[in-house]
C-alpha positions in Angstrom: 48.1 68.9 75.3 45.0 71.1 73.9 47.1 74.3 73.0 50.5 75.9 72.5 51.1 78.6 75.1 49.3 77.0 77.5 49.7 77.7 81.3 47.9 75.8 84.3 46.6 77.1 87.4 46.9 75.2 90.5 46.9 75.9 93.9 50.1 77.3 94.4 49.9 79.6 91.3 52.0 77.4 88.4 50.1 80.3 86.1 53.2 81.4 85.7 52.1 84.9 85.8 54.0 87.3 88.9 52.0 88.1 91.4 52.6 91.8 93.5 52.6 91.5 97.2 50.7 93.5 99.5 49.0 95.6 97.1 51.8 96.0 94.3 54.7 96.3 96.6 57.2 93.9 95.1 57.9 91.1 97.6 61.6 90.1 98.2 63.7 88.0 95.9 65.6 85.1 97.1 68.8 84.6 95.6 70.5 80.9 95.2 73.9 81.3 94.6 77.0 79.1 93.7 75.7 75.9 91.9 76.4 74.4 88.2 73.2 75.0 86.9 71.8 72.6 83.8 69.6 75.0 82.2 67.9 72.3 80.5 67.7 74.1 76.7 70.4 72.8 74.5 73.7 72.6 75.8 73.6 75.3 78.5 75.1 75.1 81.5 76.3 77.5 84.5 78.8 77.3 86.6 78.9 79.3 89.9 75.4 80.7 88.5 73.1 83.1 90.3 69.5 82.3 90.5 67.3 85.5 91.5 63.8 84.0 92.1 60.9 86.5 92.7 56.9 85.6 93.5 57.7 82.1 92.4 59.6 82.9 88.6 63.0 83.4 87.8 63.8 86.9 87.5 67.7 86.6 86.9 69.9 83.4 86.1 73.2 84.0 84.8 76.9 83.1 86.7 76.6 84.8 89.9 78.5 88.1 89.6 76.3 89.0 86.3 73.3 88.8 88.4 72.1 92.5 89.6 72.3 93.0 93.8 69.3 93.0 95.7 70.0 95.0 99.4 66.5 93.2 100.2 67.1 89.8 98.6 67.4 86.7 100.6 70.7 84.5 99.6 70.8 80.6 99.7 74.1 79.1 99.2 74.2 76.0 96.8 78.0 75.9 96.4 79.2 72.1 95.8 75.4 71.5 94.6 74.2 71.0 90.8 70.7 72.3 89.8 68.8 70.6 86.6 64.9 71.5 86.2 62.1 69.7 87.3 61.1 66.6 85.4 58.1 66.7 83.7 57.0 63.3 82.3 54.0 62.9 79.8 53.1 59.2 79.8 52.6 57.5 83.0 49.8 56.1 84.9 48.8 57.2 88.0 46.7 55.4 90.8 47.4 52.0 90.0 50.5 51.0 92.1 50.8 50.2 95.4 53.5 48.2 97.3 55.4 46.3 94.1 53.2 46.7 91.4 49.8 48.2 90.2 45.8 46.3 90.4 43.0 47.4 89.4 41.7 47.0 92.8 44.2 49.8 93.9 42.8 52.7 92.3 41.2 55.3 94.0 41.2 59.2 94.7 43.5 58.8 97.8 46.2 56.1 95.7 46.4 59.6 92.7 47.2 61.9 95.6 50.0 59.4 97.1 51.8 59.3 94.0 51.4 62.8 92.9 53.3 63.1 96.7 55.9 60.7 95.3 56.4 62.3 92.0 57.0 65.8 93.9 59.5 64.2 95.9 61.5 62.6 93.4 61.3 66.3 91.7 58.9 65.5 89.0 56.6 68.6 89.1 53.9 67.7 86.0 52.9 64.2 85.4 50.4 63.0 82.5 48.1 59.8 83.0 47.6 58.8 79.7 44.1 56.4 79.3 43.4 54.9 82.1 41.6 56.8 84.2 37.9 55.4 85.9 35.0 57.2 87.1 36.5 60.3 86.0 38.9 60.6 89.1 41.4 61.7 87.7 40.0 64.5 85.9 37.7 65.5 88.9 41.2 65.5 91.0 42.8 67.7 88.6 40.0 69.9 88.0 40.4 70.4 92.1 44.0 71.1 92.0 43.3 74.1 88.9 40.9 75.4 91.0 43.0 75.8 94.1 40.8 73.1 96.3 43.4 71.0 96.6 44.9 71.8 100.1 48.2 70.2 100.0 51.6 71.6 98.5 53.4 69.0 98.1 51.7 67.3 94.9 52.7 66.9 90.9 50.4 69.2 88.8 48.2 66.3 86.9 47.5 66.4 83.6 45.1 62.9 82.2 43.5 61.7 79.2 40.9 60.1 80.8 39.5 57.2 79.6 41.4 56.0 76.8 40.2 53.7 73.6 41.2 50.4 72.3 39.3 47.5 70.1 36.9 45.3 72.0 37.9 41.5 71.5 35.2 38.9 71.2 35.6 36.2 74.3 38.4 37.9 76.0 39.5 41.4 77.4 40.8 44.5 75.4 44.3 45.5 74.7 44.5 48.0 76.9 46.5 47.8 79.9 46.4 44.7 81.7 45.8 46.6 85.1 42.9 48.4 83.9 41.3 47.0 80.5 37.8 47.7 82.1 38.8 51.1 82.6 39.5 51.2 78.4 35.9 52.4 76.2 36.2 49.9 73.4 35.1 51.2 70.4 32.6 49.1 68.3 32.3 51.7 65.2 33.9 55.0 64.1 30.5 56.8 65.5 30.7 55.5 68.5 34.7 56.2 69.2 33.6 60.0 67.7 31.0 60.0 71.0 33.4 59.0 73.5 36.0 61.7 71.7 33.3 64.1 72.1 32.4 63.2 75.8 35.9 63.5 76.5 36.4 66.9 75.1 33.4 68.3 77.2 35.3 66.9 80.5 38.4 69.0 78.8 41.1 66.3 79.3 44.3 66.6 77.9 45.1 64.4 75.5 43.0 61.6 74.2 44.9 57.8 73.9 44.3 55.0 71.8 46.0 51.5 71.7 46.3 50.4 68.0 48.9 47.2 68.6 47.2 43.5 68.6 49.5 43.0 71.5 51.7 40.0 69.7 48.5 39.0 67.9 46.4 38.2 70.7 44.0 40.7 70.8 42.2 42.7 68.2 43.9 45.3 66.4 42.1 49.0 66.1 40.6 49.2 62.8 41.9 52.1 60.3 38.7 53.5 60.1 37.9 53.7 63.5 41.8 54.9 64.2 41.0 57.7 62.2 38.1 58.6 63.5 39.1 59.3 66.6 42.0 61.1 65.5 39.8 63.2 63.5 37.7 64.1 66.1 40.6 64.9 68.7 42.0 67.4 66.2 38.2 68.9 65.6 38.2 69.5 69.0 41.7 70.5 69.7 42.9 67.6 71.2 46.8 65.6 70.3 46.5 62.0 70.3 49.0 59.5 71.7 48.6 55.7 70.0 50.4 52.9 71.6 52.4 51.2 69.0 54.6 48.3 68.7 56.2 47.6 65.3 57.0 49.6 62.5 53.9 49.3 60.5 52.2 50.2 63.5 54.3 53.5 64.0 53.5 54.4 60.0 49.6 53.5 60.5 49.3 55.5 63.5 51.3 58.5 61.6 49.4 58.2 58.3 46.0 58.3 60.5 46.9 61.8 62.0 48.7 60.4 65.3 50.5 63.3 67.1 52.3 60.9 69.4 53.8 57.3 69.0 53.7 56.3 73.1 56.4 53.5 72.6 59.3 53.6 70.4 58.7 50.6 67.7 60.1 48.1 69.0 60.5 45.7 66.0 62.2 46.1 63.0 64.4 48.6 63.1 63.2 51.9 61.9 63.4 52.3 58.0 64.1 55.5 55.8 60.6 55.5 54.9 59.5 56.0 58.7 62.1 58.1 59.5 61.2 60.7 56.8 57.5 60.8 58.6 58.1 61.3 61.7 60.8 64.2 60.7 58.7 65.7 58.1 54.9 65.9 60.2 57.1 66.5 63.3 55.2 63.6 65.6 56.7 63.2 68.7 57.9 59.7 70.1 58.0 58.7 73.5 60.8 57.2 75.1 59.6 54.2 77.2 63.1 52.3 77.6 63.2 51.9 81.5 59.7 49.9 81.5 61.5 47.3 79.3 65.4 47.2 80.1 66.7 44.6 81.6 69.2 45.5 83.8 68.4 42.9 86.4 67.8 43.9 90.2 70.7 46.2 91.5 69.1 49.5 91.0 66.5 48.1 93.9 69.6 48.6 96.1 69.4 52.2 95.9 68.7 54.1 99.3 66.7 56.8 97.3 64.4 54.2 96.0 64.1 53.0 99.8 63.3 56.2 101.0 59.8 56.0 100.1 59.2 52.2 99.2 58.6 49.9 102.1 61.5 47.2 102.4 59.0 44.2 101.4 57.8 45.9 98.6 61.5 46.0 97.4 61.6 42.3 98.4 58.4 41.2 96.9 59.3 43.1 93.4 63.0 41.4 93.1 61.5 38.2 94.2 59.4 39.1 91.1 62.0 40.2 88.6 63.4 37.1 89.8 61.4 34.5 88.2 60.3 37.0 85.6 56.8 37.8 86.8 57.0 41.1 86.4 56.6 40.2 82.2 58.8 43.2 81.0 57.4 44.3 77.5 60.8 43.5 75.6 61.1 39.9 74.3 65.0 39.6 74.5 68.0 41.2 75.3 68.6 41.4 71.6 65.0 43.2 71.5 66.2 45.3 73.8 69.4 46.5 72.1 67.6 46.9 69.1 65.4 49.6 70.8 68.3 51.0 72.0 69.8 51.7 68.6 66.4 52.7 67.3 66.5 55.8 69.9 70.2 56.8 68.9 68.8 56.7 65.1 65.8 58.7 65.8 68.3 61.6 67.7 70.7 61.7 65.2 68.1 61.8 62.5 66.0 64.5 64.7 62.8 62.9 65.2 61.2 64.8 68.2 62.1 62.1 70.6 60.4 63.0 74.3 61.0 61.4 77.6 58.2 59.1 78.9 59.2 56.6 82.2 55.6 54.1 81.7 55.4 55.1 85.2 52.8 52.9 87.4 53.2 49.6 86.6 55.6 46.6 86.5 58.8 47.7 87.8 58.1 51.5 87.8 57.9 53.1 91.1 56.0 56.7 90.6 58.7 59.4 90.7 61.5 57.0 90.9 61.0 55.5 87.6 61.6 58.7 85.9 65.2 58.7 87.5 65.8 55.0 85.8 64.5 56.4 82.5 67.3 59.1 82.5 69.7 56.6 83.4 68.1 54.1 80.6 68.7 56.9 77.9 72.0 57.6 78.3 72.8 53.8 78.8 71.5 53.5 75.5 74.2 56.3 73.5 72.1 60.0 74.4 74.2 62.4 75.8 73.4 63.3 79.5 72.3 67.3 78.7 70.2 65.6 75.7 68.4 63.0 78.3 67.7 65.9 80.6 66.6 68.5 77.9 64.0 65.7 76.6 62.7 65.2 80.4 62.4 69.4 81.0 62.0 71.3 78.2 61.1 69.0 75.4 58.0 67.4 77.3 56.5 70.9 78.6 56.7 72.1 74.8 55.1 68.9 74.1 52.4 69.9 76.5 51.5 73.4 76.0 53.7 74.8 78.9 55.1 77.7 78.4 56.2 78.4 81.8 58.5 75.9 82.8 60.4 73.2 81.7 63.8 75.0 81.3 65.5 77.8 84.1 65.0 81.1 82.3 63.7 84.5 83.3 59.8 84.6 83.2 59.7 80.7 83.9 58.5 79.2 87.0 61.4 78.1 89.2 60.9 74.9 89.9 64.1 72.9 90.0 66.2 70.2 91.7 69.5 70.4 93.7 71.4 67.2 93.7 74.5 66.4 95.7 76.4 65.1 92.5 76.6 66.1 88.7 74.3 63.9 86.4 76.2 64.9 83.8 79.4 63.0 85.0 76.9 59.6 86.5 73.4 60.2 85.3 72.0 58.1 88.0 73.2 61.2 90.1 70.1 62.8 89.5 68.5 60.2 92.8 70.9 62.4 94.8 68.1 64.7 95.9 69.0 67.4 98.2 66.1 69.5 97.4 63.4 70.1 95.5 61.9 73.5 94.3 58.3 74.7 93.3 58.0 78.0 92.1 61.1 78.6 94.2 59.9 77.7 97.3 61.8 74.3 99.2 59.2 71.3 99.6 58.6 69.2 102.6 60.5 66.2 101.8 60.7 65.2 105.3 57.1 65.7 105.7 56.0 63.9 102.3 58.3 60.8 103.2 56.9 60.5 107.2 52.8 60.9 105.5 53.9 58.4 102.8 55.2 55.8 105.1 52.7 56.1 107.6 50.2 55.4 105.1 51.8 52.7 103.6 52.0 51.2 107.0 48.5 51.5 107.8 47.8 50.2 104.5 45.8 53.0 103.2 
């Protein structure tokens, strides 16, 4: 989230720039025909639409008889199929789950390149780990996959923040995370979060996150000072910053100290004029974060997409969990919980710059299936379905610098998902994977769901 404009290089060329074949010759199009296409801008949608995909970008997309022939073009039928754009989700974290739920004692290199696999086969083609990250893994992962070292296909393109920043709280841990509070740089003085802001910069991450909350009062709350400082510094340095908030005051602090991004709607009161006209006015984008906290029982760990990659006594051990209410979901009632909900409807009708964020990688959210259950969360809670989808697509790759992709236009990367069923008639239709699409070529479902189980079997 450094630039606007920005484009990332990974080993399959996401640079979004065309590439000639064989020494300029133009290599072949491939032409997917006969699909309702959810263009993921506004309220766009095609029906019977033409998709004309050339070196990986969309060349053409229109309804299939405006779309110009091609005697050397390749055709794929999608008739009976719906096509939405890739999900891109800025707030997750990544490396930390494994069977039903996420340790600290998980993470490693190997645990960030399983869920990038999982991610990609749910159809989420960018993910953002926002703070969390130890040892600089992350970053040294996703410095890998720009460079093209990376030898495997079938991953998300990573974006992190590396290590993120919270207050230190005499005779107990941080408020960071619970899964990874060690992995948190507390910050004794404004100074000293300016250094880590600075050491940060140089590794060239992302974004930079900070947790400003006191967690229900029983950790220590970010000073303003030192809040600032780091915000300060982020923006010297061309850097957004991302502050985990919880109530209302929180939200206005974080805004009045330079915050770019509020990682958690505020969860209590509800939202008042006075924060409304801020977030409208200096344009700071919320995340959505509804699915981590909903509480809509166990059901949805029924669902046979959810089983195609999760192991049946993870499923078991996580609804024993939910249960008995171990998982400790973030809201504190239902009431809570439908005052969150209204809070989101507020903030679209008012047009805050609402963006989709799933929490993904810990608690109850499964890496790339949790960003299905977020969809579903938001129109649960009043947003229309093209809305849900536009703040999953196009509204989180503006939010991170992409340029070239998060909606299916010409010049964009064609990465896209064809589902079985329309998610605008059942949102939870988009789990009805056929495909998925990167830069218009099919991925290896088959082949990421046989590694992924024989690993989890193995218990690697």
């Amino acid at each position: 989230m450094r630039k606007e404009g920005r484009s990332v290089s990974t080993s399959h060329g996401a640079s979004g720039q065309s590439r000639d074949n064989r020494g300029g010759e133009r290599s072949a199009a491939v032409l997917f025909e006969g699909a309702r296409v959810i263009v993921g801008e506004g309220e766009l949608v095609i029906d019977d639409a033409g998709i004309l995909v050339r070196d990986g970008l969309i060349e053409q997309i229109g309804p299939r008889e405006a779309v110009t022939p091609d005697p050397a073009r390749e055709t794929v039928s999608l008739a009976g199929k719906t096509v939405m754009p890739a999900i891109i989700n800025p707030h997750g974290h990544i490396g930390y789950w494994r069977g039903a739920g996420a340790d600290s004692s998980h993470f490693s290199g190997e645990n960030i390149l399983d869920h990038l696999r999982r991610l990609a086969y749910y159809g989420v083609s960018v993910f953002q780990s926002l703070g969390t990250d130890r040892d600089d893994t992350e970053i040294r992962l996703r410095d890998m996959q720009r460079r093209g070292e990376l030898d495997d296909e079938g991953l998300a393109t990573l974006f992190t923040a590396g290590s993120g920043i919270a207050a230190p709280t005499p005779g107990s841990s941080n408020g960071g995370p619970f899964f990874a509070v060690d992995a948190v740089h507390e910050a004794t003085s404004a100074e000293d979060a300016r250094r880590h802001v600075r050491a940060l910069a140089a590794k060239d991450v992302d974004a930079v996150k900070l947790w400003l909350d006191d967690r229900h009062g029983t950790k220590a709350r970010l000073p303003p000072a030192i809040c600032r400082a780091i915000i300060d510094e982020a923006h010297t340095r061309g850097l957004k910053v991302a502050a985990h908030i919880y109530t209302v005051d929180d939200a206005k602090e974080a805004i009045h100290a330079g915050a770019d991004i509020l990682a958690h709607l505020p969860r209590t009161p509800e939202p008042d004029e006075e924060l409304i006209e801020l977030l409208t006015t200096r344009g700071t984008a919320v995340f959505t974060s509804m699915s981590i906290q909903r509480p809509d029982g166990d059901a949805w760990l029924d669902d046979p997409a959810l089983a195609e990659l999760a192991p049946v006594k993870a499923i078991a051990d996580l609804r024993a969990r939910i249960r008995s209410n171990a998982p400790q979901p973030l809201f504190d009632t239902t009431e809570a919980y439908q005052r969150m909900e209204r809070t989101l409807r507020t903030f679209f009708d008012a047009g805050v710059r609402v963006v989709f964020s799933a929490d993904t990688g810990l608690l109850t959210q499964f890496p790339g299936f949790a960003e299905h259950r977020e969809l579903e969360a938001l129109v649960a809670a009043g947003v229309s379905p093209l809305a849900a989808i536009e703040s999953a697509t196009q509204r989180s790759a503006d939010l991170l610098g992409l340029t070239d992709r998060g909606a299916l236009e010409p010049g964009k990367r064609a990465d896209f998902i064809v589902l079985d069923a329309d998610p605008l008639v059942h949102m939870p239709n988009t789990r009805r994977i056929d495909s998925v699409h990167l830069q218009g070529r099919p991925l290896d479902r088959r082949a990421i769901r046989d590694r992924v189980r024989k690993d989890a079997h193995s218990g690697a």
